[in-house]
PyMOL Python script that loads the backbone (N, CA, C, O; Angstrom):
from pymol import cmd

cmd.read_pdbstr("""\
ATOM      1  N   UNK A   1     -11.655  36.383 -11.424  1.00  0.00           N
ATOM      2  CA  UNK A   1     -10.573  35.649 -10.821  1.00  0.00           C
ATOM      3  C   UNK A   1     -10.229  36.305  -9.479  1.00  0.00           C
ATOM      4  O   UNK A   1     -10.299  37.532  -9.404  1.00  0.00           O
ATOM      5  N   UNK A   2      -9.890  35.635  -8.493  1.00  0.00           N
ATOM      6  CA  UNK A   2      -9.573  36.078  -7.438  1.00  0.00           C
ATOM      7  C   UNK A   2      -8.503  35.995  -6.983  1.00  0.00           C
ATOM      8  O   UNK A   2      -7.864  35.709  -7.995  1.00  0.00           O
ATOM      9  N   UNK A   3      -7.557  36.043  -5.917  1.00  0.00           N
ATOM     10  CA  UNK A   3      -6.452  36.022  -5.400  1.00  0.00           C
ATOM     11  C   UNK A   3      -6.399  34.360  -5.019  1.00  0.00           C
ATOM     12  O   UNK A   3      -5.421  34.060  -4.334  1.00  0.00           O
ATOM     13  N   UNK A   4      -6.921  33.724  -5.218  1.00  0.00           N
ATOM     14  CA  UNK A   4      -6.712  32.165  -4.408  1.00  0.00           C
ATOM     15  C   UNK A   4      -5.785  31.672  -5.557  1.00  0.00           C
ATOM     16  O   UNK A   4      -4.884  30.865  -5.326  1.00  0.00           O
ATOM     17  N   UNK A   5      -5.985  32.093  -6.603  1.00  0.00           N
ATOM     18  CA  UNK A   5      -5.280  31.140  -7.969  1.00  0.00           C
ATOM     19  C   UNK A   5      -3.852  31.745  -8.177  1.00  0.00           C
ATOM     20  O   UNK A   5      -2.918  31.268  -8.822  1.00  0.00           O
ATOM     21  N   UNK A   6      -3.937  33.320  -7.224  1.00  0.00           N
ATOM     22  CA  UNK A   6      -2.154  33.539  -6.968  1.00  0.00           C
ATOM     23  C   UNK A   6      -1.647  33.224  -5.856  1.00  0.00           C
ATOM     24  O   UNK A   6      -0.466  33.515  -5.670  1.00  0.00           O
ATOM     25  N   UNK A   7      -2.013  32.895  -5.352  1.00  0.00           N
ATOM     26  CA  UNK A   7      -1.238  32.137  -4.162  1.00  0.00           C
ATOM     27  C   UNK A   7      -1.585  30.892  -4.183  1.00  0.00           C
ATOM     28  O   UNK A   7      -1.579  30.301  -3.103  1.00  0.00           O
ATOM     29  N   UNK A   8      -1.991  30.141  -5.438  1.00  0.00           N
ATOM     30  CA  UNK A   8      -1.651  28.904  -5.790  1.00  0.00           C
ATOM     31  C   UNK A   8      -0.921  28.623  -6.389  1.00  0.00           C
ATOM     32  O   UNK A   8      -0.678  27.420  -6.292  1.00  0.00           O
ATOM     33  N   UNK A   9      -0.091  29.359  -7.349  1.00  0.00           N
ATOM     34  CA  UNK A   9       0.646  29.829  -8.332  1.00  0.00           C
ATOM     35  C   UNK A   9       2.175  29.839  -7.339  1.00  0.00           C
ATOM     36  O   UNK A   9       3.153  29.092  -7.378  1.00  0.00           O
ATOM     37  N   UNK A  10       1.878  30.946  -6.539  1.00  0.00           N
ATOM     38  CA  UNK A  10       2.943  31.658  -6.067  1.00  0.00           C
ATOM     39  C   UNK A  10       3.494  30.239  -4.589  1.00  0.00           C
ATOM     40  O   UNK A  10       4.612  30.252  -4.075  1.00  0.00           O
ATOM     41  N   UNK A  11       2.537  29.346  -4.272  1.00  0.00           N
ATOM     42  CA  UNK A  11       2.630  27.995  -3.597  1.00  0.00           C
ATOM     43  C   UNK A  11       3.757  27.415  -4.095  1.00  0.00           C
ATOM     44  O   UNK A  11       4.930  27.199  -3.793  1.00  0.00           O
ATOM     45  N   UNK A  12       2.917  27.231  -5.027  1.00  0.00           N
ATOM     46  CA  UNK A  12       3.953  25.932  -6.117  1.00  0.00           C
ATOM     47  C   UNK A  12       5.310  26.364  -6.226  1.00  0.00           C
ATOM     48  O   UNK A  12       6.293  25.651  -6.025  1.00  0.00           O
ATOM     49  N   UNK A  13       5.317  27.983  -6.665  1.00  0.00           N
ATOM     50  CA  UNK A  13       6.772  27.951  -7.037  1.00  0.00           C
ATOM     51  C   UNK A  13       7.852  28.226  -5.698  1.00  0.00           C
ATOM     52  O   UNK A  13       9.064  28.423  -5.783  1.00  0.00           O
ATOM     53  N   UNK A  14       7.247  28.188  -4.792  1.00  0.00           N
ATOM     54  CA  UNK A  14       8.007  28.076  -3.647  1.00  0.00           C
ATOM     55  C   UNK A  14       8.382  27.071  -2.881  1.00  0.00           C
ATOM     56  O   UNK A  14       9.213  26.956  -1.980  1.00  0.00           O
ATOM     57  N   UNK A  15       7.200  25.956  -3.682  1.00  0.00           N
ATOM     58  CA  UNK A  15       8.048  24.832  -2.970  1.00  0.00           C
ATOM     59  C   UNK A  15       8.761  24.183  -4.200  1.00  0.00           C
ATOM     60  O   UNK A  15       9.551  23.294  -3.885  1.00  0.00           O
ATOM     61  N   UNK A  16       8.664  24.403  -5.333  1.00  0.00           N
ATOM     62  CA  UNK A  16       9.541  23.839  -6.499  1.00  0.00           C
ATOM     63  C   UNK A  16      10.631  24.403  -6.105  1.00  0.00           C
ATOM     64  O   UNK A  16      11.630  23.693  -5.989  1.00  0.00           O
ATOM     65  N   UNK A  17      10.692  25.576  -5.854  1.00  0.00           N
ATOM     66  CA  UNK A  17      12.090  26.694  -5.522  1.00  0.00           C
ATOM     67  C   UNK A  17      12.965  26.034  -4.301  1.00  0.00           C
ATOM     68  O   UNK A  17      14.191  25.932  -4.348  1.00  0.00           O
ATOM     69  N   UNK A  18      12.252  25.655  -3.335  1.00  0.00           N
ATOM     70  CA  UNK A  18      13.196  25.186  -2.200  1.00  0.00           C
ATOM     71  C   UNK A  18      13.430  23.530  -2.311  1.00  0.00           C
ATOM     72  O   UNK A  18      14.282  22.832  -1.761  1.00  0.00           O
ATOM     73  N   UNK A  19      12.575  23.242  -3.042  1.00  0.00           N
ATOM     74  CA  UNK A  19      13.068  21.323  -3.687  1.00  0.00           C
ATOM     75  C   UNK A  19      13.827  21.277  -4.559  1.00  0.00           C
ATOM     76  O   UNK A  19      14.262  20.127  -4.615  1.00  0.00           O
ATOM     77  N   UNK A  20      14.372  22.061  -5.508  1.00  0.00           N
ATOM     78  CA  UNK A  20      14.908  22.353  -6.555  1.00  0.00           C
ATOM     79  C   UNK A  20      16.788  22.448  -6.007  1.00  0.00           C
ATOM     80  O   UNK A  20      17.797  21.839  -6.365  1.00  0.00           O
ATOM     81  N   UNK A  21      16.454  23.771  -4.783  1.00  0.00           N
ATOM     82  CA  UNK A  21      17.470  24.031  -3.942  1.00  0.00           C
ATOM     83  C   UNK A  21      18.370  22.846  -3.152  1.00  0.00           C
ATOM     84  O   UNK A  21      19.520  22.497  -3.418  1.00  0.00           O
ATOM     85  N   UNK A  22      17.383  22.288  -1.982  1.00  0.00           N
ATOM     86  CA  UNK A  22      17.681  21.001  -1.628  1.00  0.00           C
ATOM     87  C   UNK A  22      18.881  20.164  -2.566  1.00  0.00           C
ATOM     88  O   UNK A  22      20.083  19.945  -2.418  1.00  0.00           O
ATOM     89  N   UNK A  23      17.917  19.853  -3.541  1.00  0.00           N
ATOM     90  CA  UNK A  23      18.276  18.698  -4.290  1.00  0.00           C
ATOM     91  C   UNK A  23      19.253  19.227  -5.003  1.00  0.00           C
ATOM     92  O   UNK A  23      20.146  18.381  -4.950  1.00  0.00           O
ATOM     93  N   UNK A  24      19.631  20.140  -5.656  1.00  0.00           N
ATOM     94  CA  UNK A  24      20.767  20.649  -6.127  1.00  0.00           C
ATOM     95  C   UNK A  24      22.023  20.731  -5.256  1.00  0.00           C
ATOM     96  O   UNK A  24      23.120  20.429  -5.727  1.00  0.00           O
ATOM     97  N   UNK A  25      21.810  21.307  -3.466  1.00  0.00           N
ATOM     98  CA  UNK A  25      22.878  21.438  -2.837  1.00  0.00           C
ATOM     99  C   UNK A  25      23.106  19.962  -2.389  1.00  0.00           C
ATOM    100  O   UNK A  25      24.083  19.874  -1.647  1.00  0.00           O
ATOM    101  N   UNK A  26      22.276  18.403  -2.711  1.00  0.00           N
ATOM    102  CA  UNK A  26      22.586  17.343  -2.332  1.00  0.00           C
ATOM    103  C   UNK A  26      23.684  16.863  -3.905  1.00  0.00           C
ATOM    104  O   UNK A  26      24.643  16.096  -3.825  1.00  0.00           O
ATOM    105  N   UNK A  27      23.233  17.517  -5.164  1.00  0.00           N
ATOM    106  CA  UNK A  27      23.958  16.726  -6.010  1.00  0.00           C
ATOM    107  C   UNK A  27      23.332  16.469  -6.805  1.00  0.00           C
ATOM    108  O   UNK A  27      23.879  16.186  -7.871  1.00  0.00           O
ATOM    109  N   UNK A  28      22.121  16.438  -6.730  1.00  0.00           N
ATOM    110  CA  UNK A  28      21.276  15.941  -7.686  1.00  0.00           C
ATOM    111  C   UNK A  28      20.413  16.870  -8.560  1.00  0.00           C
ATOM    112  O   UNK A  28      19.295  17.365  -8.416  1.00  0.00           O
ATOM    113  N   UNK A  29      21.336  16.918  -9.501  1.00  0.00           N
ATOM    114  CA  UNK A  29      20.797  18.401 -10.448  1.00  0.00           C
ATOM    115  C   UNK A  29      19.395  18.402 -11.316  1.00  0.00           C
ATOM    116  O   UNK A  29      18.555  19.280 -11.515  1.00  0.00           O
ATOM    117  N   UNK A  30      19.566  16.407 -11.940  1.00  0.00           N
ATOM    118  CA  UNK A  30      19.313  16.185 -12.306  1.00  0.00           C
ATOM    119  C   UNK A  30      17.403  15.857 -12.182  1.00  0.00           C
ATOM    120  O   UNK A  30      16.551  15.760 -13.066  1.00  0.00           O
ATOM    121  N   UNK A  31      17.321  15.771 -10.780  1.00  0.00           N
ATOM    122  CA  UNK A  31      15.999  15.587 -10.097  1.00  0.00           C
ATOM    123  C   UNK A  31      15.992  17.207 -10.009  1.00  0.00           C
ATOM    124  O   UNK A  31      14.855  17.654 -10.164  1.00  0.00           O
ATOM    125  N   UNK A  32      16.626  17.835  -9.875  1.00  0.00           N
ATOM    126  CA  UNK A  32      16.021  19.345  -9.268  1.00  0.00           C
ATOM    127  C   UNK A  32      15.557  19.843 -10.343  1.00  0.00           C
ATOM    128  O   UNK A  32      14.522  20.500 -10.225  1.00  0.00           O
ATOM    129  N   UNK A  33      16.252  19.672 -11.912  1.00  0.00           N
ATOM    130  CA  UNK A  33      15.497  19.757 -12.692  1.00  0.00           C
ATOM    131  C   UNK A  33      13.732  19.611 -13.099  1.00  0.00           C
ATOM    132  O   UNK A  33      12.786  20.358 -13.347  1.00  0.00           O
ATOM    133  N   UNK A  34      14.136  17.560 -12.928  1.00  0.00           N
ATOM    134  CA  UNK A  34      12.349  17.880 -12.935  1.00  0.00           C
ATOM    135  C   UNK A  34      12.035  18.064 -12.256  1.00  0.00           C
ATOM    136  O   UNK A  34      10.824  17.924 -12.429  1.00  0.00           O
ATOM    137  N   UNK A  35      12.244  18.439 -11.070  1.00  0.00           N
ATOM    138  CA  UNK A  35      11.327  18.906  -9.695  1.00  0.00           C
ATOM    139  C   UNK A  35      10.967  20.403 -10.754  1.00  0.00           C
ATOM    140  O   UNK A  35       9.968  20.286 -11.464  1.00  0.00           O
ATOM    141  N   UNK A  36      11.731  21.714 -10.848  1.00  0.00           N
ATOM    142  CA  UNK A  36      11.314  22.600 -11.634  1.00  0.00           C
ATOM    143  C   UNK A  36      10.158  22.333 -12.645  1.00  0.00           C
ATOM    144  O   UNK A  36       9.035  22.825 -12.538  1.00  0.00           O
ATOM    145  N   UNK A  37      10.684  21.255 -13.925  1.00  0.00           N
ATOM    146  CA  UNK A  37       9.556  20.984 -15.114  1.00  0.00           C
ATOM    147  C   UNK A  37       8.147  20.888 -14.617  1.00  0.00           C
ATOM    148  O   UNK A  37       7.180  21.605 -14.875  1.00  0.00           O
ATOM    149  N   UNK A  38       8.270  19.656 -13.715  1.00  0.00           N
ATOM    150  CA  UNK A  38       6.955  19.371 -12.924  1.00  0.00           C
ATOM    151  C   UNK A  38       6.329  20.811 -12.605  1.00  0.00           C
ATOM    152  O   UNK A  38       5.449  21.286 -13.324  1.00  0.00           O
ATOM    153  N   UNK A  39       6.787  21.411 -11.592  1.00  0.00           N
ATOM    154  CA  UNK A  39       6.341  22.865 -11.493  1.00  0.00           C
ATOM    155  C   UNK A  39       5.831  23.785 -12.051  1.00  0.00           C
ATOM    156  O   UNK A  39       4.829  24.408 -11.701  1.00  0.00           O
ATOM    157  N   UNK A  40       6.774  24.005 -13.363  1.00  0.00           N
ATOM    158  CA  UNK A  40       6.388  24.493 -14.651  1.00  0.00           C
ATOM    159  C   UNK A  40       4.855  24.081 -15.140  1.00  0.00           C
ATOM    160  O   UNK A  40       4.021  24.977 -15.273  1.00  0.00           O
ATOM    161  N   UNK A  41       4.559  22.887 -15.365  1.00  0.00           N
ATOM    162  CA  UNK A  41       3.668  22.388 -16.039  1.00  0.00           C
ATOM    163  C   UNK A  41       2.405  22.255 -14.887  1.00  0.00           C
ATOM    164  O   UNK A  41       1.231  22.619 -14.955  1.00  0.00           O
ATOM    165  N   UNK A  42       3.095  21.639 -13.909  1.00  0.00           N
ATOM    166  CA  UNK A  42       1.572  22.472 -13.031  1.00  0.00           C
ATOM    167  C   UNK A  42       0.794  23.691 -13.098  1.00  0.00           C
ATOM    168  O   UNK A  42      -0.379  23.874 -13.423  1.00  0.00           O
ATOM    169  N   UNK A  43       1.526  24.332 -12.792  1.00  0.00           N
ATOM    170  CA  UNK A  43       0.746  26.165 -12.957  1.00  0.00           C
ATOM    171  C   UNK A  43       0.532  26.487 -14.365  1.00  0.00           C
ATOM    172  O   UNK A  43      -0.022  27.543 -14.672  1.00  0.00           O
ATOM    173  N   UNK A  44       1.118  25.263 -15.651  1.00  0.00           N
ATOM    174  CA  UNK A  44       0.625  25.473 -16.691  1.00  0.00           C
ATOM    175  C   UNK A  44      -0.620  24.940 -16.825  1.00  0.00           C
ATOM    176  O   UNK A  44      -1.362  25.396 -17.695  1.00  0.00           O
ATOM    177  N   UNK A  45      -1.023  23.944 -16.029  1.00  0.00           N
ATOM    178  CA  UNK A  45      -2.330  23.511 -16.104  1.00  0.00           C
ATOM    179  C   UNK A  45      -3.419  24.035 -15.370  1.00  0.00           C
ATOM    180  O   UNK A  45      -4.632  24.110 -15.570  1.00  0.00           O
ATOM    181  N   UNK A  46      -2.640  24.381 -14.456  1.00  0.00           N
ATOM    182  CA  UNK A  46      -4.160  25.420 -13.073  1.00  0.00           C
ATOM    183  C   UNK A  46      -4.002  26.572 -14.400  1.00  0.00           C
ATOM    184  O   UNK A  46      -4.663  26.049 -15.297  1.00  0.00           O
ATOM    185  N   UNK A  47      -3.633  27.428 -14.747  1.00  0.00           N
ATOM    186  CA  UNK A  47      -3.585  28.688 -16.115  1.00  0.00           C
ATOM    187  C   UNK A  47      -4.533  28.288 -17.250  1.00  0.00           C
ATOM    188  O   UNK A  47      -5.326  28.996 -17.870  1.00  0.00           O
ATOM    189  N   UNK A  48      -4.146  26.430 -17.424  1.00  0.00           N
ATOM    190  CA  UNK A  48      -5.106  26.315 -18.788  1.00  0.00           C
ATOM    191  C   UNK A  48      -6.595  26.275 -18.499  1.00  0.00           C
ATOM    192  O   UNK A  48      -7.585  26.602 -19.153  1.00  0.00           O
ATOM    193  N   UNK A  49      -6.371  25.661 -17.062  1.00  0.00           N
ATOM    194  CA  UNK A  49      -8.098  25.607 -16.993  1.00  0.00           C
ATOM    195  C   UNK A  49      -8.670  26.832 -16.419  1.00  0.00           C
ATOM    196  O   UNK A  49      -9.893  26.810 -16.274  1.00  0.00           O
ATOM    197  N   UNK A  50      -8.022  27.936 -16.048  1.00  0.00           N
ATOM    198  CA  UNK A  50      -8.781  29.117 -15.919  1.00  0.00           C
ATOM    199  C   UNK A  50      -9.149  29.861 -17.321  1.00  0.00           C
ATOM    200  O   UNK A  50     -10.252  30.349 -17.565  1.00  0.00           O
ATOM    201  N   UNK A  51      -7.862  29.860 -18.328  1.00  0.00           N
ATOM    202  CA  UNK A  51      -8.425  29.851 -19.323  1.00  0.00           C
ATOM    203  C   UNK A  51      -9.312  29.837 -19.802  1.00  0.00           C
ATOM    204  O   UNK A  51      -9.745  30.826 -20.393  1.00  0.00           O
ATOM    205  N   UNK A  52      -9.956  28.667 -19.732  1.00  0.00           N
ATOM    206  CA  UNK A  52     -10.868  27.670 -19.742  1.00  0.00           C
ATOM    207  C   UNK A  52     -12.521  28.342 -19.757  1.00  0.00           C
ATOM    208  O   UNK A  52     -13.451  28.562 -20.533  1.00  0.00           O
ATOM    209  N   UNK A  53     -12.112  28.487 -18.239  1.00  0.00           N
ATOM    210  CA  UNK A  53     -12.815  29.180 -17.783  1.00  0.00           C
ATOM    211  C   UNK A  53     -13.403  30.550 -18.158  1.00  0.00           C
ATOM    212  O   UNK A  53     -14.612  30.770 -18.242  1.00  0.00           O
ATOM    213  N   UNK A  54     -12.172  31.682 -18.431  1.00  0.00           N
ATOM    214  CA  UNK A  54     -12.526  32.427 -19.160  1.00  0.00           C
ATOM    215  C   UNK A  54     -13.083  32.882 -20.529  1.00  0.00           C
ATOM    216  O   UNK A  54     -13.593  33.945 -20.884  1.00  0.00           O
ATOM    217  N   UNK A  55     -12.848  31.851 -21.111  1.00  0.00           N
ATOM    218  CA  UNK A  55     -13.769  31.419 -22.638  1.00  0.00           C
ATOM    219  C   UNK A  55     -15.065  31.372 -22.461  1.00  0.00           C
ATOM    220  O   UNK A  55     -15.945  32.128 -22.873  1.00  0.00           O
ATOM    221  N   UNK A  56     -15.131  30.165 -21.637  1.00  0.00           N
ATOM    222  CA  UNK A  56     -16.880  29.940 -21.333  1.00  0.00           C
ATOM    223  C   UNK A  56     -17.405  30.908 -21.216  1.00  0.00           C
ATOM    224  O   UNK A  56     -18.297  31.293 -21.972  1.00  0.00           O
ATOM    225  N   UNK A  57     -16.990  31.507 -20.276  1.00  0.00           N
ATOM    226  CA  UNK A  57     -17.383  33.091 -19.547  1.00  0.00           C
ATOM    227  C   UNK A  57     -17.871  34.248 -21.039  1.00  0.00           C
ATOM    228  O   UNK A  57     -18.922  34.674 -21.517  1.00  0.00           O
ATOM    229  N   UNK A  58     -16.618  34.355 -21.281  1.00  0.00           N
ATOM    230  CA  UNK A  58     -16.711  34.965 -22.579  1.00  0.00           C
ATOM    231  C   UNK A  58     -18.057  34.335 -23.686  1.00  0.00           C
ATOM    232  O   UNK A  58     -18.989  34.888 -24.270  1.00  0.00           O
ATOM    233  N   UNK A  59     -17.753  33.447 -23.626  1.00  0.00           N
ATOM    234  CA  UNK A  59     -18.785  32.920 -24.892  1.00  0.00           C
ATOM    235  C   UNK A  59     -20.029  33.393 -24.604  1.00  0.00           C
ATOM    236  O   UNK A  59     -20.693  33.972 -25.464  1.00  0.00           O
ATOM    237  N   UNK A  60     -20.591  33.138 -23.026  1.00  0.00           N
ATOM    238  CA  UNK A  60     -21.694  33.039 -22.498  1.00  0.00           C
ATOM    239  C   UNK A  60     -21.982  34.409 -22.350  1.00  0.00           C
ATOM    240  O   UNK A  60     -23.116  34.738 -22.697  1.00  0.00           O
ATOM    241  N   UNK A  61     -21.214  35.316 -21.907  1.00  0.00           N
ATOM    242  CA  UNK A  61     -21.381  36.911 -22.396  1.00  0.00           C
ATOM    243  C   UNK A  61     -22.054  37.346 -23.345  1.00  0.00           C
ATOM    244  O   UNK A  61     -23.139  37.922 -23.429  1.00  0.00           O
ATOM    245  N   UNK A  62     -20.852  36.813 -24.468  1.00  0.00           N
ATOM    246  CA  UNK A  62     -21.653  37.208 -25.967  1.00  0.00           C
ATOM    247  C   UNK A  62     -22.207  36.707 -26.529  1.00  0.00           C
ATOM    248  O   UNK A  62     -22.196  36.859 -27.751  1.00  0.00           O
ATOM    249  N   UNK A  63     -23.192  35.611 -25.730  1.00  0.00           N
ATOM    250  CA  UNK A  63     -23.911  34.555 -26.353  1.00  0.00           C
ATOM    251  C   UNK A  63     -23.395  33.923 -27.880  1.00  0.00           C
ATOM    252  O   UNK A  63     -23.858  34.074 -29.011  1.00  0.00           O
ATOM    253  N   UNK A  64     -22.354  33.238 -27.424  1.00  0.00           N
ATOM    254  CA  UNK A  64     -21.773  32.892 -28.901  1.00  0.00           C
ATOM    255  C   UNK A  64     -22.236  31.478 -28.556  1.00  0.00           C
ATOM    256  O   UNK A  64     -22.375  31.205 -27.364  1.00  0.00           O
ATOM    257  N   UNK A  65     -22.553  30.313 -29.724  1.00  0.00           N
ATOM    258  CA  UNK A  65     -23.166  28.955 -29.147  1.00  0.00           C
ATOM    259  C   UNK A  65     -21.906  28.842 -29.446  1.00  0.00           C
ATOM    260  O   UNK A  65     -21.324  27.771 -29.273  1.00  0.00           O
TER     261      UNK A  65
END
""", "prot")
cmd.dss("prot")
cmd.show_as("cartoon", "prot")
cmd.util.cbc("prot")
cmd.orient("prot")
């Protein structure tokens, strides 16, 4: 793994962080919310598929079929 997938990580939550902000100091808590969830679940999905990734990896290591 390299550094590109933390500062993809560390992307996201900076712009969830300042949309979140925005939209909260407009009133709207309720969007800043899912603006956060959304966020959340993004970098939960770039995570699952490195995961992912690291299994294969693994498997193919220990030659597991």
């Amino acid at each position: 793994m390299d550094l590109t997938m933390l500062f993809r990580i560390s992307g996201v939550g900076f712009i969830v962080m300042v949309m979140a902000t925005m939209l909260k100091q407009a009133g709207r808590d309720e969007q800043g919310q899912m603006v956060s969830l959304i966020g959340v679940l993004l970098v939960l999905v770039l995570v699952v598929t490195q995961l992912g990734y690291l299994i294969n990896l693994a498997k193919t290591v220990f030659l597991i079929q």
